[in-house]
N, C-alpha and C positions, 0 to 999 in steps of 0.2 A: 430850186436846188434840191437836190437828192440826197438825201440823209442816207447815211449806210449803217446798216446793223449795229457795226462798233459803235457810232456813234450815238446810237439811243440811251437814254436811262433804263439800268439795269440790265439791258441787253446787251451788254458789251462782250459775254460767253453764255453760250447755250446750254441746255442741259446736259449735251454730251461732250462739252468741253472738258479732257481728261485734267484739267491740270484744277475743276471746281471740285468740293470733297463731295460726297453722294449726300443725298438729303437721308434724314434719319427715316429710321422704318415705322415710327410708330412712339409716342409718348414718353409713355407706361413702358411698352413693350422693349423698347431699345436697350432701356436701363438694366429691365430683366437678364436680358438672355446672355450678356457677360457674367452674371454672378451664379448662374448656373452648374456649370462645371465646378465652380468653386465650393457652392452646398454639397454638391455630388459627393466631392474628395472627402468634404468633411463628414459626410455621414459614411460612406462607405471603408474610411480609412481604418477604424478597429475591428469591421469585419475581414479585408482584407490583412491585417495584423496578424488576427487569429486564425486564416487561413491555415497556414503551413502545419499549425500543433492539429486542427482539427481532423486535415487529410491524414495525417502519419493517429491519429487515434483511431479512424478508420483505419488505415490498416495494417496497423498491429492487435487492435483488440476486438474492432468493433465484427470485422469480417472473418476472422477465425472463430469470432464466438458464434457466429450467425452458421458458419461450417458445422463448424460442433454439431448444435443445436440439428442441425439437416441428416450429421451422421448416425445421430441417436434415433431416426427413425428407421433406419433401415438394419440390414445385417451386414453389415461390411468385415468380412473378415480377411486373411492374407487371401484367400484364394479371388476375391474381386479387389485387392489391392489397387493393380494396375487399371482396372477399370469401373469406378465406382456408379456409372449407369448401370453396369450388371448386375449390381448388389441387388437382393429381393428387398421390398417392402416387409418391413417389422411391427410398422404399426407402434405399439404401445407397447410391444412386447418385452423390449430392454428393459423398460420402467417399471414394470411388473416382474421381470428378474429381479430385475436389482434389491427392491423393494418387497420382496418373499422370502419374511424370516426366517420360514423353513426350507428353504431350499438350502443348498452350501454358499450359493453366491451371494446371495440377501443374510445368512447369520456372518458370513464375512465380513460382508460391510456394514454392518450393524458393531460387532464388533472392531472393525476399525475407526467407525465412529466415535463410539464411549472412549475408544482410548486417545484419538486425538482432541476430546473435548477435557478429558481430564489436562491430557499434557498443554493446553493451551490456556486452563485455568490456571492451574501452578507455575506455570512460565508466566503468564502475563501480572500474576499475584507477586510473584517475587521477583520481577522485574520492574515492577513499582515500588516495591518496596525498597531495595536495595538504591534504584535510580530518585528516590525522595528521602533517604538518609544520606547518598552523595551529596546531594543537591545542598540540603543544609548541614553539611560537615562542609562545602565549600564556603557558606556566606561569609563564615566568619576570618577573621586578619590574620593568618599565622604565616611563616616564613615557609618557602616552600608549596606554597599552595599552586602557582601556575604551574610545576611541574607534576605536582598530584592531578591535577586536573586535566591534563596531556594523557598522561597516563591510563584514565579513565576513560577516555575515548580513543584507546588505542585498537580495541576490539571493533567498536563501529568503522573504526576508519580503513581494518585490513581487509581486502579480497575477499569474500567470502569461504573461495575454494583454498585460499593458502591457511586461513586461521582454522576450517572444519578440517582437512588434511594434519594439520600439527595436530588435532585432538587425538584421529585416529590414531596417529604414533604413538601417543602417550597413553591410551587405554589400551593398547595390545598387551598381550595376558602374561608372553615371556621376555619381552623386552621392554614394553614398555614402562616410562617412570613412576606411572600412579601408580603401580604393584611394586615397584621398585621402593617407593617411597612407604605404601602401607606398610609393607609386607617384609621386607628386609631389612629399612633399615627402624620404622616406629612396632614393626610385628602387632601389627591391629587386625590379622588375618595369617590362621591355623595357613593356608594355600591359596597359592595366586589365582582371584576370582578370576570370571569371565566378565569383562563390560559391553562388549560389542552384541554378544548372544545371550539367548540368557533370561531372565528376571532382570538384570543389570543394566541390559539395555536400555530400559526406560528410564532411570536414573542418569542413566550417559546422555541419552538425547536432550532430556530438562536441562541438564548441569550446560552442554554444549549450547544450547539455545538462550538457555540465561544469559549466559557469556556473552552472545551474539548481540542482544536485545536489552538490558538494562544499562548499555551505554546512552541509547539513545531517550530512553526516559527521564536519563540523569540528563542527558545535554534539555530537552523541555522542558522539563521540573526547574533547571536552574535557570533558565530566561524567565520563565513562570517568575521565581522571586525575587530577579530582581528587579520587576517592575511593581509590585511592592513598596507601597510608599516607608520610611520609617518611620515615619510618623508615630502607624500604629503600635510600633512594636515600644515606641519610645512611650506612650499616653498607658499603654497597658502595664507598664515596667512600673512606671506609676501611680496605677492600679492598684500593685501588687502581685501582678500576674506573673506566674514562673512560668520555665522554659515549653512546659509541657503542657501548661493552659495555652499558650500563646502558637503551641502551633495547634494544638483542636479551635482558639478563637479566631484567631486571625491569618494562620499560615493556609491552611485546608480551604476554609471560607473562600480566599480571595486566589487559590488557586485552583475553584472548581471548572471555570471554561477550561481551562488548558487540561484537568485531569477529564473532562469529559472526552476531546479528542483525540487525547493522549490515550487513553485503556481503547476506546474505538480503533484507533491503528492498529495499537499491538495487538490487538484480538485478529484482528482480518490479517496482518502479516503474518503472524504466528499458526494460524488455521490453515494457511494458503502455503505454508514453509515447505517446500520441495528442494531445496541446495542441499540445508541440512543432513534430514536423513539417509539423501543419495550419495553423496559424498562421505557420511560417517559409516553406514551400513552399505553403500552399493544396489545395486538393482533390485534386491530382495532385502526386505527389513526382517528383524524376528517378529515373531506374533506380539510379542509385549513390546514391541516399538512399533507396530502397523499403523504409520498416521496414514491420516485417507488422502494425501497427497500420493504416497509411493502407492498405496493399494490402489489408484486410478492409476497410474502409470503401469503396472504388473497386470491389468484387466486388460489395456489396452497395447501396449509394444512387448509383453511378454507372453501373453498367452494370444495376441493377435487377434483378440476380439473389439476392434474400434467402437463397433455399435454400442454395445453394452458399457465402454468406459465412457462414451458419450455422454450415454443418459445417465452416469455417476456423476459427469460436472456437471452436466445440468442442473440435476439435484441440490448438487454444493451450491454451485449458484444460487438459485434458487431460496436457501437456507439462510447462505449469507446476507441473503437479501431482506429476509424476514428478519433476521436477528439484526440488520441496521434498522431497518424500519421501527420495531419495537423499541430498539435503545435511544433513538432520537426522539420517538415519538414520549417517552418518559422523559428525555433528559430535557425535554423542551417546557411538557408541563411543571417541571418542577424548576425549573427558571422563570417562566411566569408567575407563578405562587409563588416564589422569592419575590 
């Protein structure tokens, strides 16, 4: 008798019978190659995440700074505006302008340096100051305090252009209120000064940037303390320690991370402030308000010399970079020797 296929053991379907499942491909290997794509996702998924911030930081800062950087070697001025292959090679030349004290364009910017380091130490000075006497005139329980504290951040919280815009109404010489107020109705002034020009001006631009910037020291100064255990301030109380040992032992102490990168911001915000002065003074500052924010801008869209305001940011750059490097590299040693 003749046995047929079906009838055999284990032959009952061939290997190409589609309804057997496929034999596995390999051990080890089968188990692998599903969990693959699955490592993939998981290691690729925070570089993908951080995709989108990375592209848009290329190209907002990283490719215009690299621009910059390219125009400062050449001479780009309006007449190669429209075609910046045209422009001649500068070479080094901007940087040697800029940078020659005795020329007019180097004691310019020599000058508009000192003045916007003075204005950015005294801003950043009393802008911690003021934002760490908020801060602890908050801690304490009085009635009224959530609205004082509204209050206080009402300046960080406006527009920039609508809060420097009221300034300038208020310091104009024949209408505005602060002559109105000195002058008329307390008589603390013979005649209504100039604030906008002037000697004045530098006292205008501090007072408007104060205003700007000790909000936001006061909103980190006070997150600062209230992580702040009470603990200390309870064990020090008694001690015997008054209000004013207790904040040079324990208040300063335990908020020196946060004032390290606290004065670090406001220093770079404050150096780098171009709203301000544009908006209070317009396209041209006075000489005693020349921060080197408006002086690169007047080198470069007002007198139509791109090259040369180039190699002024560069330099800034460049500066700013040194002056972080140095403050971390102190702030660091002296947190490890703590």
């Amino acid at each position: 008798m003749v046995v047929s296929a079906t009838s055999r053991p284990g032959g009952g379907r061939g290997s190409g019978d589609p309804g057997r499942p496929p034999p596995p491909s390999g051990g080890r290997k089968g188990r692998i190659i599903p969990r693959l794509p699955v490592r993939l996702r998981r290691l690729g998924l925070p570089y993908l995440l951080i995709l989108p911030a990375l592209l848009l930081e290329l190209l907002v800062h990283l490719i215009p700074m690299l621009i910059g950087i390219g125009m400062s070697f050449i001479k780009l001025t309006q007449l190669y505006i429209r075609n910046w292959s045209a422009a001649p090679s500068a070479g080094w030349s901007n940087y040697h302008l800029a940078v020659d004290f005795n020329a007019p364009v180097g004691r310019a910017l020599l000058h508009s340096f000192l003045v916007t380091v003075a204005f950015t130490l005294i801003t950043v000075a009393l802008s911690w100051f003021f934002g760490m006497a908020g801060a602890v005139l908050m801690q304490g329980e009085f009635r009224g305090r959530g609205v004082l504290r509204a209050l206080f951040l009402v300046p960080y919280a406006l527009p920039v252009y609508a809060g420097v815009i009221t300034w300038s109404f208020l310091l104009q010489r024949d209408s505005g209120l602060v002559n109105h107020v000195l002058v008329d109705q307390l008589h603390l002034f013979g005649d209504k000064p100039f604030w906008l020009i002037g000697q004045n001006s530098f006292a205008s631009i501090v007072v408007v940037s104060l205003w700007r910037w000790w909000p936001f020291a006061f909103l980190v100064l006070m997150a600062g303390l209230q992580n702040i255990p009470r603990d200390l301030y309870e064990a020090s109380a008694i001690d015997g320690a008054g209000w004013m040992r207790q904040l040079r032992s324990v208040t300063l102490p335990m908020l020196r991370p946060v004032n390290q990168v606290l004065v670090l911001v406001l220093f770079l915000w404050t150096f780098n402030d171009f709203n301000t002065p544009y908006v209070l003074f317009g396209k041209t500052a006075p000489q005693e308000a020349d921060l080197i924010s408006i002086h690169i801008y007047q080198s470069s869209f007002v007198t139509w010399n791109f090259g040369t305001g180039s190699a002024m940011s560069v330099l800034l750059l460049l500066f700013l970079l040194l002056v972080t490097a140095i403050y971390l590299l102190i702030t660091s040693r002296r947190r490890s020797d703590a």
